[in-house]
C-alpha positions as CSV (number, residue, x, y, z in Angstrom):
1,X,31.5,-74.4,117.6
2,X,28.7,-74.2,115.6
3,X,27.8,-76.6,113.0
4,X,25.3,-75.8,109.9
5,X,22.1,-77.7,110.1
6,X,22.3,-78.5,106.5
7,X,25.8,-79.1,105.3
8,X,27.4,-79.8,108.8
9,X,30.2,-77.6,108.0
10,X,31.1,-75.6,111.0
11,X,30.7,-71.6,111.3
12,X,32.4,-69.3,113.1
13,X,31.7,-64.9,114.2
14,X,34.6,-63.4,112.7
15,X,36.1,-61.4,115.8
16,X,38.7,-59.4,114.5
17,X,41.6,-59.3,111.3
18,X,45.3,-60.9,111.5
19,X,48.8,-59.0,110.4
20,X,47.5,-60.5,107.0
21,X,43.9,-59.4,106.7
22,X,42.6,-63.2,107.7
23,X,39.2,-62.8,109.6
24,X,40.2,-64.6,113.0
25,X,37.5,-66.3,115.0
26,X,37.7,-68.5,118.5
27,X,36.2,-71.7,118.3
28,X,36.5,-74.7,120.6
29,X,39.1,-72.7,122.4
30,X,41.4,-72.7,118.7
31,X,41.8,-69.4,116.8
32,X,40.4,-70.1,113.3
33,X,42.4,-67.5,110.4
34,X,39.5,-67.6,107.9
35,X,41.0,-66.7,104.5
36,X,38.6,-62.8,102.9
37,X,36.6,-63.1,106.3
38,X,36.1,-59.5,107.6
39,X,34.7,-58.6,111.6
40,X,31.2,-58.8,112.3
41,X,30.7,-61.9,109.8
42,X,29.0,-65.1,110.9
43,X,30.6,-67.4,108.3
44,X,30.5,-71.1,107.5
45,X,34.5,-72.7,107.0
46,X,35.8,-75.4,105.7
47,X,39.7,-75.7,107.3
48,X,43.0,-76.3,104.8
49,X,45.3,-76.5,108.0
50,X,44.9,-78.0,111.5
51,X,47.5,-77.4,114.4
52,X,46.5,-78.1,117.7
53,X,46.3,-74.4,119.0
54,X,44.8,-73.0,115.7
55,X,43.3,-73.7,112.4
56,X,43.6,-71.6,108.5
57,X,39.9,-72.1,106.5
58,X,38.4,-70.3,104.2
59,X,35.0,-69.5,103.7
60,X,32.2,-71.7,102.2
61,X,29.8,-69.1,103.0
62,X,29.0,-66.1,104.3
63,X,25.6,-66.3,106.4
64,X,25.9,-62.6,107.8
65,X,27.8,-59.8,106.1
66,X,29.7,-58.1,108.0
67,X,29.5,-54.0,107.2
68,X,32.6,-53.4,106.0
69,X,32.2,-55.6,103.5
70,X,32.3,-54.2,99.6
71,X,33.0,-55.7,96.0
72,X,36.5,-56.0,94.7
73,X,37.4,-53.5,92.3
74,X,40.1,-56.5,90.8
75,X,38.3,-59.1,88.5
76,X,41.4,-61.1,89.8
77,X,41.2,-60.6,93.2
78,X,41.1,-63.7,95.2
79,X,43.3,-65.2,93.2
80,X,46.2,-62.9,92.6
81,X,48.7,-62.7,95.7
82,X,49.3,-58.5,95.6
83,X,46.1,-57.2,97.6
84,X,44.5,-59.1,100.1
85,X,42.0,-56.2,101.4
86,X,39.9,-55.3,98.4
87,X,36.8,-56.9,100.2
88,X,37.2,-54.4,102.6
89,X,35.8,-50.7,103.2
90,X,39.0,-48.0,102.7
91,X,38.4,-46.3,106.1
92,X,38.2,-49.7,107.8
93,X,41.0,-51.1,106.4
94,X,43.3,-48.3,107.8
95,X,41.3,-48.7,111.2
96,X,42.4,-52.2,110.8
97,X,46.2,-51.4,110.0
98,X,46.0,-49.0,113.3
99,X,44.8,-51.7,115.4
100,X,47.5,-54.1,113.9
101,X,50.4,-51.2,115.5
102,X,48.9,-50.3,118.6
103,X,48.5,-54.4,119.1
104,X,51.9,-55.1,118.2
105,X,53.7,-51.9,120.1
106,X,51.4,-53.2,123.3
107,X,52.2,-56.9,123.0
108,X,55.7,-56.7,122.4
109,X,57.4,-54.1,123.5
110,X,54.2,-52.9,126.4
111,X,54.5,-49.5,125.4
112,X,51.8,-46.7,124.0
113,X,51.8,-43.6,122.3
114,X,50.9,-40.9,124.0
115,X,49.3,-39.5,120.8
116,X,48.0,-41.6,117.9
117,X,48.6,-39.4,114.6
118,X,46.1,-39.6,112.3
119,X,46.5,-41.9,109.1
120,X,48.4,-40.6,106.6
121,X,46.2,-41.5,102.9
122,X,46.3,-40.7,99.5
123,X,45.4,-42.4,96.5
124,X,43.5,-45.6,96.5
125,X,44.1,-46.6,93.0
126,X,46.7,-46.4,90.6
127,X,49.2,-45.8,92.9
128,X,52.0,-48.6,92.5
129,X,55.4,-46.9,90.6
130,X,57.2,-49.5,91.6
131,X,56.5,-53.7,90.7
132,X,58.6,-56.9,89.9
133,X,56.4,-59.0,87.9
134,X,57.0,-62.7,87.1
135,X,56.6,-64.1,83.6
136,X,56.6,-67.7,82.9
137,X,55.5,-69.6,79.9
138,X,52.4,-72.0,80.4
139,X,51.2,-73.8,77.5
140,X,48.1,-74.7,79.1
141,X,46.8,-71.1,79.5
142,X,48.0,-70.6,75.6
143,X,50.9,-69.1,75.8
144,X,53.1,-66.4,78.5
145,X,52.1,-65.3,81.8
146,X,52.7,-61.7,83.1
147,X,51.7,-60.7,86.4
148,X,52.1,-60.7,90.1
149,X,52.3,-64.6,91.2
150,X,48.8,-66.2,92.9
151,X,48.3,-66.2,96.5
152,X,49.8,-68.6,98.4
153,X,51.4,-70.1,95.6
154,X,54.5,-69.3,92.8
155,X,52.3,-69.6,90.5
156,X,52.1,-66.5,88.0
157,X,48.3,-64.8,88.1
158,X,46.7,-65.0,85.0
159,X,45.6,-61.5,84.9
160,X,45.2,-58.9,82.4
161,X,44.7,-55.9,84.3
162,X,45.5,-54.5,87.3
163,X,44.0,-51.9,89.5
164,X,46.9,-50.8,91.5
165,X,49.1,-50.1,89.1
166,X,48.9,-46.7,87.3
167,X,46.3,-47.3,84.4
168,X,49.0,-46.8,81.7
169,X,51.1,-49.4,83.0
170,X,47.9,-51.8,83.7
171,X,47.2,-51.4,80.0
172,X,50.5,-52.7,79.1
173,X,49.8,-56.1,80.6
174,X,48.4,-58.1,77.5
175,X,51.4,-56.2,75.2
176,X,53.7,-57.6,76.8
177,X,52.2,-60.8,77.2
178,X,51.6,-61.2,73.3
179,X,56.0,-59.4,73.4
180,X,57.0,-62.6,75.2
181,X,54.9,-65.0,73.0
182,X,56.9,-63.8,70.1
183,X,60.1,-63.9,71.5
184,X,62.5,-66.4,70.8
185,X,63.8,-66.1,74.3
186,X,60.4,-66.5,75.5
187,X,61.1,-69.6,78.2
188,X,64.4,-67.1,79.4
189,X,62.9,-64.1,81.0
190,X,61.7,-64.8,84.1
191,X,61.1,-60.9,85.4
192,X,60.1,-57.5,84.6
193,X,60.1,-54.2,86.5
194,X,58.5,-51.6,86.6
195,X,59.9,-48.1,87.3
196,X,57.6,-45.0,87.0
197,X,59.4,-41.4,87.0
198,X,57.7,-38.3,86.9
199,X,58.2,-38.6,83.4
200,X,59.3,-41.4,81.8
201,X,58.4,-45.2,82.3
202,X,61.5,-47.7,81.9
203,X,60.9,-51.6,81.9
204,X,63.6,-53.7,82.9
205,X,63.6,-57.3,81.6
206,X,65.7,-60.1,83.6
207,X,67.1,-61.5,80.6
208,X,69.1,-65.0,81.1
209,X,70.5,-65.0,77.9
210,X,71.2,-61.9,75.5
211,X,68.4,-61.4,72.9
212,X,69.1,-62.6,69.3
213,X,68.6,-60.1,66.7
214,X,64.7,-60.7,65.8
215,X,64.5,-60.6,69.5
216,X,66.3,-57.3,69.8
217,X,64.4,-55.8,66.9
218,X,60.8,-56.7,68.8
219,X,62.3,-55.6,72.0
220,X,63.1,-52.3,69.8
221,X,59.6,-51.9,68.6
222,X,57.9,-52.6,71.4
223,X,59.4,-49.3,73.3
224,X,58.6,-47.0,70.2
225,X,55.1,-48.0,70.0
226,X,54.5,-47.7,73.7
227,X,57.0,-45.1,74.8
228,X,58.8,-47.0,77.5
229,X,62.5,-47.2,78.0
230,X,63.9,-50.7,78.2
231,X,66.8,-51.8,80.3
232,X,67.9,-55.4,80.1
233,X,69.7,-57.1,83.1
234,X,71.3,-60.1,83.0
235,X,72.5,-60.7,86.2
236,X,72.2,-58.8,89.5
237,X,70.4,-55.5,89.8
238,X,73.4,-53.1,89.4
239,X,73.7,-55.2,85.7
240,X,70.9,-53.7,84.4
241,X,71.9,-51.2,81.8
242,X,69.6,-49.6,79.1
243,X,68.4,-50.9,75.8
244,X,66.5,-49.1,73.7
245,X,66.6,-46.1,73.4
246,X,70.3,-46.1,74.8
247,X,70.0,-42.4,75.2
248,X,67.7,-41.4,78.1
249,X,66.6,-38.6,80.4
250,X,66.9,-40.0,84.1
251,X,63.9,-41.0,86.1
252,X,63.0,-38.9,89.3
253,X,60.6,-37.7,91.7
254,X,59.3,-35.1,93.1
255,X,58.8,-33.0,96.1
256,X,57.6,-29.9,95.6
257,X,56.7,-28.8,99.2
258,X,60.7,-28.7,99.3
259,X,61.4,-27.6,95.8
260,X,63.2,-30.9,95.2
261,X,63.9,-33.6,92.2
262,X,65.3,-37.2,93.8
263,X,67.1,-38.9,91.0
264,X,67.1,-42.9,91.0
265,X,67.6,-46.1,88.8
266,X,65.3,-48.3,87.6
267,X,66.4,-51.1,90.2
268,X,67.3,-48.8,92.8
269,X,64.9,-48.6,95.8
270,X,62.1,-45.8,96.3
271,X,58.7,-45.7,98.0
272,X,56.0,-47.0,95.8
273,X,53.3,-44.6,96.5
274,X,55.4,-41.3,95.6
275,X,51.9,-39.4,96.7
276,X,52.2,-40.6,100.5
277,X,55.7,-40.5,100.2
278,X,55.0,-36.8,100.3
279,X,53.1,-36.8,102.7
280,X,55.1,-38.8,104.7
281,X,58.1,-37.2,104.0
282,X,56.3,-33.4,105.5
283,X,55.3,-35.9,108.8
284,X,58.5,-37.1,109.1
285,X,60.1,-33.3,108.8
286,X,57.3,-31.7,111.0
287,X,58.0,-34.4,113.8
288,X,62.2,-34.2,113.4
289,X,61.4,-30.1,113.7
290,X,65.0,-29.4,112.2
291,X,66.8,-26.5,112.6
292,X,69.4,-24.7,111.2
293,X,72.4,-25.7,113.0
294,X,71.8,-28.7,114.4
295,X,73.4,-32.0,113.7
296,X,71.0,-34.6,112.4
297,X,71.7,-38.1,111.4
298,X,69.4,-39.4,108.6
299,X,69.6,-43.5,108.8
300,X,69.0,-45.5,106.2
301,X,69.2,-42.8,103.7
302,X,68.8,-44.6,100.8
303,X,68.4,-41.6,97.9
304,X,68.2,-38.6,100.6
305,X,64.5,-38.9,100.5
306,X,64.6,-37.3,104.1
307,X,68.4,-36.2,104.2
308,X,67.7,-33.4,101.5
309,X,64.3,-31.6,103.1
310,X,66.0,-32.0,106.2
311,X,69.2,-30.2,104.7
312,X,66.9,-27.6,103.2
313,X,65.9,-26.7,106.9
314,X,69.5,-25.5,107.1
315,X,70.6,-28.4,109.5
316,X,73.4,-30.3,108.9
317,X,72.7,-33.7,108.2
318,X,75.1,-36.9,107.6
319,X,73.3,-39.3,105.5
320,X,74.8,-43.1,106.5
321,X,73.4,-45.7,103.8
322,X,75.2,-49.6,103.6
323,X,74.6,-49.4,100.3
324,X,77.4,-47.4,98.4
325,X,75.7,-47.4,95.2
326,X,72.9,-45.9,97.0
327,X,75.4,-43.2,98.6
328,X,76.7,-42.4,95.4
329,X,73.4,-41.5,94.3
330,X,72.6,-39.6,97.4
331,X,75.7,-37.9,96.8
332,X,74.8,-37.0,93.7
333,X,70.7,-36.0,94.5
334,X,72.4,-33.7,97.1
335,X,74.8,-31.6,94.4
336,X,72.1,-31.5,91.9
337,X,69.5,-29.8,94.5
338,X,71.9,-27.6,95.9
339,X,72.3,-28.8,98.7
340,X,76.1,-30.5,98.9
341,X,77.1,-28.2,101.9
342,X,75.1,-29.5,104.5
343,X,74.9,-33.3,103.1
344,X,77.7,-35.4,104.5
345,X,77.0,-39.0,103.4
346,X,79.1,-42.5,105.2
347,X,79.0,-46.3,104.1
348,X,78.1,-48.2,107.0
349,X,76.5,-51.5,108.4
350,X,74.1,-51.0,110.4
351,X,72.9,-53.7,111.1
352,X,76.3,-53.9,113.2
353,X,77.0,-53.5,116.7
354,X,80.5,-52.0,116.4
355,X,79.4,-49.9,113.1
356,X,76.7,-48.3,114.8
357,X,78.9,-47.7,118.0
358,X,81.8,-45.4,116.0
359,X,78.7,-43.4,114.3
360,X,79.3,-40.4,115.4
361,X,76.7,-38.5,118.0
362,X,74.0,-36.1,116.6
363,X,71.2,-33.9,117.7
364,X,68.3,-35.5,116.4
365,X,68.0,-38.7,114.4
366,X,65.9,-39.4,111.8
367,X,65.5,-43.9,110.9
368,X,63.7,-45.9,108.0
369,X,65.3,-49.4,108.1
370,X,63.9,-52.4,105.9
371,X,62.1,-55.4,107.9
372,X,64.7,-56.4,109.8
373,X,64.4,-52.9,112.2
374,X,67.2,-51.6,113.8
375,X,68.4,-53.0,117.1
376,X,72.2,-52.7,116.9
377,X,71.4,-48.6,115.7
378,X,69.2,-48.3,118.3
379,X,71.1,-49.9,120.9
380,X,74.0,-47.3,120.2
381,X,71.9,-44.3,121.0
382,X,72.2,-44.8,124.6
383,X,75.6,-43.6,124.2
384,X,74.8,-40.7,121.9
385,X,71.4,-39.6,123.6
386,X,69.6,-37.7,120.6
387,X,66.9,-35.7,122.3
388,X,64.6,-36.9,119.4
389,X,63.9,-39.8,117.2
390,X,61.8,-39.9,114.3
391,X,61.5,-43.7,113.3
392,X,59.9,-44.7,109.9
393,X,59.4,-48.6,110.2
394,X,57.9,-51.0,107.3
395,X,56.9,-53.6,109.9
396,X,55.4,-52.8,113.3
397,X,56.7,-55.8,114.9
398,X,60.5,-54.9,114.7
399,X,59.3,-50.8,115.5
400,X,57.7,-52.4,118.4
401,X,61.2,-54.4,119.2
402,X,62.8,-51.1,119.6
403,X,60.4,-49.3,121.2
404,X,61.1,-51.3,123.7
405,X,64.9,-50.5,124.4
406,X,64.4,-47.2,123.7
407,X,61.7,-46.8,126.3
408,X,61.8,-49.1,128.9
409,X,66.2,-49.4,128.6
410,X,66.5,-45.7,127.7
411,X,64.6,-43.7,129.2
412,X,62.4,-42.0,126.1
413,X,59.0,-41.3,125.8
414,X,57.0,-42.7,122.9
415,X,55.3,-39.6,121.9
416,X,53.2,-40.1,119.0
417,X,52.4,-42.7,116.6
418,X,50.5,-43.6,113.4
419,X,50.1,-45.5,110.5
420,X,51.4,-44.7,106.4
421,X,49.0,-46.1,104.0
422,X,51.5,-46.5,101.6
423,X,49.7,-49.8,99.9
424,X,46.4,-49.4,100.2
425,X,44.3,-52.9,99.1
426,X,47.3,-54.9,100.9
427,X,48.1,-55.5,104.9
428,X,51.1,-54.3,104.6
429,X,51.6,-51.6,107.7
430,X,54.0,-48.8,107.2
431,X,54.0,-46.7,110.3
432,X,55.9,-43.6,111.6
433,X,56.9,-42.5,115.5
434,X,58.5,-40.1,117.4
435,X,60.4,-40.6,120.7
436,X,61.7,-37.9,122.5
437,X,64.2,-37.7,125.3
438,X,63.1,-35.8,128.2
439,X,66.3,-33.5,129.6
């Protein structure tokens, strides 16, 4: 350790980033998670938390800058809890989300990719369709809160912009912040989301009680002189039903590379980033190589966000979802594209051992489970042997879990690997792999 000569804080060389974009550093043989800190830095710390085997700080100040090191676009980064890699150069912070899945499928499951794929990018800016943002009343700040809550804390941002969001929606921030001041209901609407179509915008307001008639009328006016939809839910997500106008066109995506509309609710889940969605979604289909003929199962189908440009192939493709709203809608997608004759669809849990065992066997598989991963599914497919599996995961730790049993329990090969930018400015990792089977 190293201690400044005139303020006898301590400093640290920041060595390399965490899973959560924390500079780390080794000092007096304890890792030291220094909060903005980027590689190559020689900061001075001050430390929030002390264990024995490690310390969080954050920076005091920065004594050498490291070169990857740029302004924040955000004037609330810092502060708000949604990015936490602004500081940070676009091309390293990808390099740093690499690292971050090679580390993990290394660590914890000992395996490697025979090819790393490179990163699939699109836009840096504007790109979030998709956001929940808090509201809460604060008389101190002068009145309602709308925003994405601080870091670290459940405390709402007081922001009034923001740069990830698609510049329409970021300009609606301080409308609805004066909405909410003049509701009546202003201390009973904890949430709104955000749902962007290809052609429509529709808010949906988590409403604890049902909005008076001044309410309803301001509610009313405030979609006509912005153009959203609004959808009020009261309870759970499936309550959310529109508002104003109560007549509306649905909202969908696109993927043109297939010729396809996907069709989904304002609550339902979709990828935020529908440009690297795209992209993802050719990856994922280049990677499967369907064919017609063959049987492919398509996991965690969610929309048919795969299960359609895989039916398209001409495969035939059974689309197993635990969600049976969600398979409705799938359902549904699949008829409106065309596509009902190859599209089978099943409820199942499969995040259960005996589900996943009576799933029946398939050429090729195709996964994107939540968090959680997929150790019961993959488990199962030593039974059912698909020569190839395309695995979309959201957090490389779990992907890395089941790597394991599929390689080293098995018997497949971890053929290629690489990372999805799908939220650029945050750590989040989204990652996509193939295994394949050798026969």
């Amino acid at each position: 350790m190293e201690l400044n000569a005139q303020s006898s804080m301590p400093t640290a060389l920041i060595e390399s980033l965490d899973r959560e974009a924390r500079g780390v550093a080794h000092v007096g043989g304890k890792a030291v998670f220094v909060d903005n800190a980027i590689p190559g830095e020689l900061v001075e710390y001050a430390a929030y938390r002390k264990k024995p085997a490690w310390e969080a700080a954050q920076i005091v100040r920065i004594e050498q800058e490291g070169a990857a090191r740029v302004s924040p676009r955000c004037a609330f980064f810092g502060t708000c809890g949604g990015c936490s890699m602004q500081h940070i150069e676009e091309r390293a912070q990808v390099a740093a989300k690499q690292r971050v899945l090679e580390d993990a499928l290394w660590h914890i499951a000992r395996v490697h990719a025979e090819t790393l794929m490179r990163p699939l990018q699109g836009l840096s800016w504007g790109y979030r369709h998709r956001a929940r943002l808090s509201v809460r009343w604060v008389p101190k700040k002068g009145g309602s809160l709308v925003g994405f809550r601080e870091r670290k804390s459940r405390y709402v941002t007081d922001m009034t912009s923001c740069e990830v969001l698609p510049p329409r929606i970021s300009d609606l921030l301080r409308p609805l912040r004066a909405l909410v001041d003049s509701l009546d209901m202003q201390g009973r609407l904890p949430q709104i989301e955000i749902a962007v179509g290809e052609e429509q915008v529709v808010l949906v307001f988590r409403v604890l009680v049902s909005p008076g008639a001044a309410d309803a009328g301001r509610l009313r006016q405030f979609a006509e002189r912005h153009g959203v939809h609004l959808w009020l839910q009261p309870e759970g997500p499936d309550s959310a039903r529109p508002f104003w106008p109560l007549a509306t066109p649905g909202l969908y995506y696109a993927l043109p590379e297939y010729g396809l509309r996907i069709a989904f609710g304002p609550t339902d889940f979709t990828q935020v980033n529908h440009a690297v969605n795209r992209l993802l979604v050719v990856r994922a289909l280049s990677l499967l190589d369907p064919r017609p003929g063959e049987r492919i199962a398509d996991f965690f189908c969610g929309l048919g966000n795969f299960t359609l440009p895989i039916a398209g192939r001409g495969a035939e493709v059974l689309g197993v979802e635990g969600s049976s709203g969600l398979v409705a809608r799938a359902q549904e997608n699949a008829r409106a594209n065309g596509l009902a004759d190859r599209c089978r669809f099943a409820i199942a849990d499969l995040f259960d051992a005996a589900a996943c065992a009576g799933l029946p066997a398939c050429d090729k598989v195709l996964l994107d489970p939540p968090r959680e991963g997929a150790i019961e599914l993959v488990k199962s497919f030593a039974a059912k042997s698909p020569s190839r599996i395309v695995y979309v995961a959201c957090d490389p730790a779990t992907l890395a879990r089941d790597s394991g049993v599929l390689v080293h329990v098995q018997g497949y090969r971890l053929a290629a690997a690489g990372v999805v930018n799908m939220f650029p400015h945050t750590s989040h990792v989204e990652s996509i792999a193939l295994f394949e089977r050798d026969r």
